[in-house]
C-alpha positions in Angstrom: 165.8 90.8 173.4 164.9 93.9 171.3 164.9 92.1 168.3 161.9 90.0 168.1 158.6 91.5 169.2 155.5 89.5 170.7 152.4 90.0 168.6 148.6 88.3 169.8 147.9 86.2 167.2 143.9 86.8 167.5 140.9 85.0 165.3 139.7 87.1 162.5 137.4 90.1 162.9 134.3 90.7 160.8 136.7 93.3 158.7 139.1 90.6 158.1 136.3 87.7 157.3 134.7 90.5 155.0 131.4 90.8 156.4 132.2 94.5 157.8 133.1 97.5 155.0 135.4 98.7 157.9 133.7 102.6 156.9 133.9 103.1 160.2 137.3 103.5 161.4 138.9 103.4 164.9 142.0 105.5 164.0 139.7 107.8 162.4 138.0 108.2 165.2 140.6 108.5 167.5 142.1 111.0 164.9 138.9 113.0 165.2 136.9 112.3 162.6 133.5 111.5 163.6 131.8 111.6 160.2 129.4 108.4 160.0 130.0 105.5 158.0 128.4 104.3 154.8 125.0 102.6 156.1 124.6 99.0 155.7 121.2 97.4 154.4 123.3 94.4 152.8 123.7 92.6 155.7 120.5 90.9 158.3 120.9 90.1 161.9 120.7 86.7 160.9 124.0 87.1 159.2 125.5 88.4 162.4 124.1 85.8 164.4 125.8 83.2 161.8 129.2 84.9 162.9 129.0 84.2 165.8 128.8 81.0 166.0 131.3 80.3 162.8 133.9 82.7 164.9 136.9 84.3 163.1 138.5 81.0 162.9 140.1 81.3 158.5 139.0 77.8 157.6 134.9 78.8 158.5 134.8 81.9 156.4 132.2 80.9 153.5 131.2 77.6 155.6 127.3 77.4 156.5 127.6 73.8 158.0 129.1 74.8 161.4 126.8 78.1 161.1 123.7 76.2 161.2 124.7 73.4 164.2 125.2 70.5 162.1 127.9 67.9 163.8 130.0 67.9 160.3 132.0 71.2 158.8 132.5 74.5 161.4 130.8 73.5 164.3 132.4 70.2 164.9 135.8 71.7 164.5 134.7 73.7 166.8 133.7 71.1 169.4 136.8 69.3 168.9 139.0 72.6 169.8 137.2 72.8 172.9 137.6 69.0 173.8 140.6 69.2 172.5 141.7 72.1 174.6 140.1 70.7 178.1 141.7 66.8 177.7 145.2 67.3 176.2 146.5 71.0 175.6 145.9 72.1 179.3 148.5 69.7 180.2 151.1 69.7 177.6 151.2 73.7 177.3 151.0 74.7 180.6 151.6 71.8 182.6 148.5 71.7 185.2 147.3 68.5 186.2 143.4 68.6 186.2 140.3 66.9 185.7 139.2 67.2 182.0 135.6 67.0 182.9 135.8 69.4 185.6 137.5 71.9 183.0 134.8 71.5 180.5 132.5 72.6 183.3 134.3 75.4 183.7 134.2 76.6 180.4 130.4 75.8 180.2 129.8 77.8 183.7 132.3 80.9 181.8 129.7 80.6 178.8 126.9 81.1 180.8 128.6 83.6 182.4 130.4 85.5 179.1 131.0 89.7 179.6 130.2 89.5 182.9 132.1 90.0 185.8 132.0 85.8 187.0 133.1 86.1 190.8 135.1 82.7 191.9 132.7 81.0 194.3 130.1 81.3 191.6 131.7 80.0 189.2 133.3 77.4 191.3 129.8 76.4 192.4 128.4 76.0 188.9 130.9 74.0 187.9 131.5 71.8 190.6 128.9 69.3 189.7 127.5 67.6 193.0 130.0 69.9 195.0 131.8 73.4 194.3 135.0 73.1 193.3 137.9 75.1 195.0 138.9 78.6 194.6 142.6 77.6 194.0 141.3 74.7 191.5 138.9 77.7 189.2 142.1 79.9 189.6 144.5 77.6 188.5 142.2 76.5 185.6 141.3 79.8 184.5 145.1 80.9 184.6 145.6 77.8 182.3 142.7 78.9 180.0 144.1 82.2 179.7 147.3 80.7 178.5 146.7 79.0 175.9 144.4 81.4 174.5 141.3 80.4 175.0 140.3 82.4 177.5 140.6 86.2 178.1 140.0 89.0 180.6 138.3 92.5 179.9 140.2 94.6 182.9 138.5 97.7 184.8 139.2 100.9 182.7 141.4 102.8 185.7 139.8 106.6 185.4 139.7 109.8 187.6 136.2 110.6 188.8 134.7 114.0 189.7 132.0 112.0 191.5 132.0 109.6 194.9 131.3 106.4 193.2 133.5 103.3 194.0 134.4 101.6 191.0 134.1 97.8 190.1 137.8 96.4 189.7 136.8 92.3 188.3 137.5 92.1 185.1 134.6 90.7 183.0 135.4 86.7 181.3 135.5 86.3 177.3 136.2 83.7 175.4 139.0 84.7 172.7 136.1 84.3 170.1 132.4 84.3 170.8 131.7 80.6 168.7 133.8 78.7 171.9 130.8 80.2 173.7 128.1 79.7 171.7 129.4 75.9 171.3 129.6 75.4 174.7 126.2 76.2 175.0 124.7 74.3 172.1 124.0 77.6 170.6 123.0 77.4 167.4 122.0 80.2 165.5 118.2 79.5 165.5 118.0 79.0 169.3 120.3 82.0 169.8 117.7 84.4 167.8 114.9 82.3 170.0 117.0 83.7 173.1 117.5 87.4 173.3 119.4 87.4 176.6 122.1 84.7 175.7 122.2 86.3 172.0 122.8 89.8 173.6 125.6 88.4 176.1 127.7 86.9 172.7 126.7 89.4 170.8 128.8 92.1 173.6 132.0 89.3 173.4 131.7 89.3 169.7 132.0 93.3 169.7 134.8 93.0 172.1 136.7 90.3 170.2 136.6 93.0 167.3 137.8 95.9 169.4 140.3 94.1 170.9 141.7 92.8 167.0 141.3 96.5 165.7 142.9 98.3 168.5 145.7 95.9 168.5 147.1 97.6 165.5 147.1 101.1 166.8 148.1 100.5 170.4 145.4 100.8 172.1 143.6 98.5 174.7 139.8 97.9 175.6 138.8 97.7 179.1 135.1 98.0 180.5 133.6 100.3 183.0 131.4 99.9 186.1 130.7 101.4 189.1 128.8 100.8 192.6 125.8 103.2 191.6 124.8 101.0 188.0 126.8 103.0 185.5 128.7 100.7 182.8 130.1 100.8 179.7 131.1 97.7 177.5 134.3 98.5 176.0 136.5 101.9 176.5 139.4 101.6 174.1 142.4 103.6 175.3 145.2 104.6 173.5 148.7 104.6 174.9 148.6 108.5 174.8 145.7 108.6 177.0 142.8 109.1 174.1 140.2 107.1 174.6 136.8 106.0 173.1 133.3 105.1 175.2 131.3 101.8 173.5 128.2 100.3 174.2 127.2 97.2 172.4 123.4 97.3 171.8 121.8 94.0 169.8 118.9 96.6 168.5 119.3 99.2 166.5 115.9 100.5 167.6 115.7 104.0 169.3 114.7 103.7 172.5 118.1 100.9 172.8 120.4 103.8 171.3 118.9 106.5 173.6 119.9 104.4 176.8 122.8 103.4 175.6 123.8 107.1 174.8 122.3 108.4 177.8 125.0 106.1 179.7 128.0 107.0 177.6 127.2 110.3 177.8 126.8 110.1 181.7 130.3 108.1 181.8 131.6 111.7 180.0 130.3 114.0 182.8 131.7 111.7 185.4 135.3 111.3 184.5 137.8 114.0 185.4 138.5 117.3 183.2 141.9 115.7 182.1 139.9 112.3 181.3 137.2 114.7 179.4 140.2 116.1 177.1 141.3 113.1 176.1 137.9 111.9 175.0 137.7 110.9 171.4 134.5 109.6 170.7 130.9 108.4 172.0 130.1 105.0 170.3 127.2 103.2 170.3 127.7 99.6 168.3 124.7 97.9 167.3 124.3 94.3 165.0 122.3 96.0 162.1 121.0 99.6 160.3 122.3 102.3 159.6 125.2 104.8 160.5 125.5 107.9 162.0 126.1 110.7 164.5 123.4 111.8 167.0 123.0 115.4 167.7 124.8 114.6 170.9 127.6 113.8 169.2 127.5 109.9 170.1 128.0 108.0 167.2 125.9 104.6 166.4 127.7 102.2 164.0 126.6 98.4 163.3 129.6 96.0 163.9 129.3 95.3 160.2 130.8 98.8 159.6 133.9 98.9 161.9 137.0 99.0 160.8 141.3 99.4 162.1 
């Protein structure tokens, strides 16, 4: 004790598989400097869409194969993980006895339900097959999930408000990587751009997963914010100082998606306590594609392909 240090061994982000410039830097950021990033016109929302479902897993980076749904190459590594995972690694890691089809259920009814906050009983209904399986059993199996890093929970930001609004405590469900998702759902990267709603909801994890990676290095964590009245944000990264940055995760780049998502952020801003106000180090609005750069607001709009430790 004191001499070795745990470190989260995470999948690779888009920095680290090289399809983000990383102009946009977190400890930048949290150092003050707001200056937009270099924009990128290099790289197409079908290019994003490919990442997630290759994941940051080092043996896909440059593989198509698995990008593109075919049973050979990425995606049946992929598939095997997951099967892999459910039938074997459950019980030798952790030691839970459980029904193998039951848990691959599971993780289907959590990929239908990624960055969201799942509750139990729904959950446990959808995966139940012909009946709901039990609390205990969708504890236990998620607790087993989360252990052997497969699956992993976005906690409630803790703030001070000014106003009277309750806030939402669940934590919303990832998967460590945003292609165990998309696999589970037979996603590939056609159907996904078919499905704007399913492509948004991985397109938020794969955002997180990148947070989470960069932050890691410069000790901060990412919650997300909700409360009773409808205000949200994806991601707040805090530092362990108390500095913290607001993120939304918008699939369009197109205006009127930026304004809202700005409009909430900046909403988030006037709701938190003075103390919670100082500490504020940035506005930031990530979307999958254009350009870079601040908003007269002072909320910055970066595309994932720009961030950066």
């Amino acid at each position: 004790m004191g001499r070795i240090a745990r470190i989260r061994m995470r999948p690779m982000s888009l920095y680290e598989s090289g399809l983000s410039d990383g102009s946009a830097s977190l400890q930048s950021m949290f150092d003050g400097d707001t200056a937009a990033a270099v924009p990128r016109d290099d790289v197409s929302l079908v290019d994003v869409v490919d990442a997630i479902c290759l994941g940051g897993w080092p043996a896909n980076v440059g593989d198509s194969a698995g990008a593109r749904g075919e049973a050979s190459g990425a995606g049946g590594a992929i598939g095997d993980y997951i099967n892999e995972a459910a039938r074997v690694e459950v019980a030798e890691a952790v030691g839970v006895r459980h029904q193998p089809e039951a848990l691959l259920r599971l993780m289907r009814s959590v990929a239908r339900n990624v960055a969201t906050e799942a509750r139990l009983t729904g959950l446990a209904a959808d995966a139940g097959g012909d009946s709901a399986l039990a609390s205990a059993t969708v504890r236990s199996y998620l607790s087993a999930l989360e252990r052997i890093f497969v699956v992993e929970r976005q906690p409630a930001w803790s703030v001070e408000l000014r106003s009277r609004a309750s806030l939402r405590k669940s934590p919303k469900l990832h998967f460590v990587d945003p292609s165990l998702a998309a696999s589970l759902l037979r996603a590939t990267p056609t159907r996904l751009m078919a499905d704007t709603p399913a492509l948004g909801s991985l397109f938020e994890s794969l955002v997180v997963r990148d947070l989470r990676i960069l932050s890691q290095g410069i000790g901060a964590d990412v919650y997300h914010y909700r409360d009773n009245v409808g205000l949200e944000a994806d991601a707040v990264i805090e530092r362990r100082d108390g500095a913290w940055i607001g993120v939304q995760a918008k699939l369009s780049p197109g205006r009127s998606a930026v304004d809202a998502a700005a409009a909430s952020l900046l909403r988030l801003r006037d709701k938190v306590a003075r103390r919670r106000n100082a500490d504020l180090a940035a506005l930031l609005v990530v979307t999958s594609t254009g350009a870079a750069y601040r908003r007269t607001d002072g909320v910055i709009v970066v595309p994932v392909t720009s961030l950066g430790p």
